[in-house]
N, C-alpha and C positions, 0 to 999 in steps of 0.2 A: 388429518385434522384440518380442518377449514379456517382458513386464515384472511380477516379483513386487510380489504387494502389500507387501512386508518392504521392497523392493528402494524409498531413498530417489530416486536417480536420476529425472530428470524431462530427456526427450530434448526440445532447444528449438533453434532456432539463434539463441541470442542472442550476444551479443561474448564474454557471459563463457564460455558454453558451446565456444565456438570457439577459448580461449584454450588455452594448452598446460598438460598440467594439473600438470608441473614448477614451472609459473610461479604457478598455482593454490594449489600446497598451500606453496609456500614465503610466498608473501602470507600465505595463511590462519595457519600458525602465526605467523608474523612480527607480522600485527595480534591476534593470542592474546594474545602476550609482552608485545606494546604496551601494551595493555588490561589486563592482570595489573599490570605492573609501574611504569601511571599511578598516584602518588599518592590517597589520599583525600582528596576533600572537591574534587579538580582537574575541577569542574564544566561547563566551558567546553571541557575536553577531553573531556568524557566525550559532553558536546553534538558538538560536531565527528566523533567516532568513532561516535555514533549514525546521524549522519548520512552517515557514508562508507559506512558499511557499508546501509542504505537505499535509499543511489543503486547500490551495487550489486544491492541484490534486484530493483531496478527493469528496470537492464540485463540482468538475467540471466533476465528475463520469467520467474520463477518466480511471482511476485506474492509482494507483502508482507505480505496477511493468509497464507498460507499461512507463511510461514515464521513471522511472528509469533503461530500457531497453535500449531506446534512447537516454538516457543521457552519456550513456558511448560512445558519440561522442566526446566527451571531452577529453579523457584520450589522443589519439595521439599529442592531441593540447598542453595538460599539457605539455606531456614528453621535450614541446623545451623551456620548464623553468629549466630543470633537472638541466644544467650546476652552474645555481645560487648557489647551495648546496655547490658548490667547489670553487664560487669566492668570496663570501664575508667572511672576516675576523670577527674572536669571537674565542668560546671556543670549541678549536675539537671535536670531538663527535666519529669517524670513519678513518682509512685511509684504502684507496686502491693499492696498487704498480700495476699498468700498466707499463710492460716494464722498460724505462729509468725514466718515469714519477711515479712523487707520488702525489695522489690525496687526499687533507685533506676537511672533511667535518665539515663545520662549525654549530656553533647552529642555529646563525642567518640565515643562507644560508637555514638548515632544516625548519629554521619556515617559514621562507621567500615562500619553495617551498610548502609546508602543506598547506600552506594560497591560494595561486595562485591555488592548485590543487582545493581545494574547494571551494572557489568563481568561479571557471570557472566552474564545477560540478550544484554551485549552481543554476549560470545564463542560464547556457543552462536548467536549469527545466523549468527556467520560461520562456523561447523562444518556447520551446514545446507545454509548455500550450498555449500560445498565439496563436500558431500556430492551436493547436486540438483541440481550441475551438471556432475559429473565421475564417468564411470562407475567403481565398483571395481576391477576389473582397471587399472585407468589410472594409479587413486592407489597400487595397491601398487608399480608399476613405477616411478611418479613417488618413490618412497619410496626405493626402491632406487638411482633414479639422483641423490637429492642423498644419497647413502651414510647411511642409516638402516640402523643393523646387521639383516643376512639375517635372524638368528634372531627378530627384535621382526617385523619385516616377515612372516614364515613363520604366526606366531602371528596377527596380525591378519587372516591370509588364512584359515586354518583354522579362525577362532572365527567368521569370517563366511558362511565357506561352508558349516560345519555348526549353523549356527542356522536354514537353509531345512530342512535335513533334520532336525533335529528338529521344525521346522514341522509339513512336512511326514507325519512319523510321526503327530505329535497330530489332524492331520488324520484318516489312516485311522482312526486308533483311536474318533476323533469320528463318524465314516463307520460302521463297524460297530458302535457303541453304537446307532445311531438306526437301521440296520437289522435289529436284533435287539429294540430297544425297543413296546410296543403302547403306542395313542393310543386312548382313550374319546372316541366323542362328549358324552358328559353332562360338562358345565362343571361339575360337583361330585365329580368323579373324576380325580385327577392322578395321571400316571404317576411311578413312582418310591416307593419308602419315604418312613422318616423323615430327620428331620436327620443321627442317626448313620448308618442307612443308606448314604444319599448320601456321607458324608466317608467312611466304608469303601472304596462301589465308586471314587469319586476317589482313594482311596488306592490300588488296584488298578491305575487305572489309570496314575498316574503310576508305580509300580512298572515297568509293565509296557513303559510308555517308556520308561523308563533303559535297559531290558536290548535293547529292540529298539534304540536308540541306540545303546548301547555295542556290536553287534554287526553292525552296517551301520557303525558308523567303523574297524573290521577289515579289512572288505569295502572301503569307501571307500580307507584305506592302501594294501594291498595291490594295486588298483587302478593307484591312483597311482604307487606303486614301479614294478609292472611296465611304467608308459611314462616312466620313466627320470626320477621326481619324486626330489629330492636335498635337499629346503629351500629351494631357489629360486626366483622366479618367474621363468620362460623366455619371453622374447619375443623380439622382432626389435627390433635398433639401433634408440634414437630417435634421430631426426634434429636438428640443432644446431639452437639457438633462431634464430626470425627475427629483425630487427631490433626489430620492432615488440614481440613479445614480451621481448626486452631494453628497450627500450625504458618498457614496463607495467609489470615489475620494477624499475626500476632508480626508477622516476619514484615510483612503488607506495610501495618502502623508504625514500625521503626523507622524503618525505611523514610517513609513521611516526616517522622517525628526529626528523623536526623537532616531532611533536607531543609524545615522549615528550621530549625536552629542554625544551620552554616548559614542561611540565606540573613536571620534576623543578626547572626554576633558581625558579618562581614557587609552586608548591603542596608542593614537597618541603620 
């Protein structure tokens, strides 16, 4: 099976891979919520949900450095908590002199952003995994059968499947710059102009993407309508959960249900 490089999917047979992936995506949001709506500063659970989520990158033989590779998508996202550290009032910890400005860092502000950093750390694990171990088409139909409205489900399919063809367009246009480009041997001759130059012809050519873009998703529609595409996504019946995957579920939500309850009755 041919697999985009875009395309997160990692084909394995591990347990998690084999699970049904209804069961899949409702854990995954489930331990999201979890992890969101644990307390700060509730340290002990943030340890335990580190660790659930670990043993699953293990089962899921994706490996853990790769997911903990991808996981530092998170970090840009943190940093627009940063400010928190200097607005909320407690017990100083730090100051900064910027200029006319004096920046004091509080405890609660530090915990506040400690906490945020690693709960969004922790939930982006577990998006990845959902994502490396359950192909797309799977999760849109898993989407649709715990009733995620059509129209949110129709958009996540269409913004997924036309980001390979815009890939893909940037590619030819990549493809015919370099065979229309000349290479000097002498290492003191570089192809291309100046700086303006180059952000010109980049200019061009993003232009020139938008419009082949916007006129292969015409093509694309049209396509689709004509074999009878309405907004939905068309499959064959799933079949009812086994026990074992009731089972995963069922044992999965407790687990959860019982972390976020010691987290709110002790750290809330």
């Amino acid at each position: 099976m041919h697999i985009h490089f875009l395309d997160p999917y990692q084909p394995r047979l591990s347990p998690v891979h084999r699970l049904d992936p209804r069961v899949k995506f409702v854990l995954a949001v489930a331990f999201i919520l979890t992890t969101a709506i644990t307390p700060p500063g509730a340290w002990p659970v943030y340890i335990l949900l580190l660790a659930i989520v670990l043993a699953v990158e293990i089962l899921s033989d994706l490996g853990v450095g790769y997911v903990l590779r991808r996981s530092m998508l998170a970090i840009p996202f943190v940093l627009a908590a940063f400010p928190v550290i200097f607005t909320l009032e407690g017990l100083t910890v730090f100051s900064l002199d910027i200029g006319p400005w004096m920046l004091t860092a509080s405890q609660p502000g530090l915990e506040r952003f400690i906490s945020i950093a690693l709960k969004s750390w922790i939930s982006v694990q577990a998006a990845i995994i959902l994502a490396g171990s359950t192909p797309f088409p799977d999760l849109l139909v898993a989407m649709r059968a715990v009733k995620v409205p059509r129209l949110l489900v129709a958009i996540f399919g269409l913004m997924w499947r036309y980001l390979f063809v815009m890939v893909d367009e940037a590619m030819r246009l990549l493809r015919a710059r370099a065979a229309r480009s000349g290479h000097a041997d002498r290492s003191d001759l570089k192809p291309g102009g100046k700086l303006v130059w180059r952000g010109r012809m980049a200019g061009g050519m993003a232009g020139s993407l938008f419009l082949r873009a916007f006129e292969r998703s015409d093509r694309i529609y049209m396509a689709m309508a004509a074999r009878g595409y309405n907004g939905e996504v068309h499959s064959f019946a799933l079949p009812s959960l086994s026990p074992a995957n009731w089972l995963v579920l069922g044992l999965s939500l407790a687990v959860l249900l019982i972390l976020l309850i010691i987290s709110i009755l002790i750290f809330g």
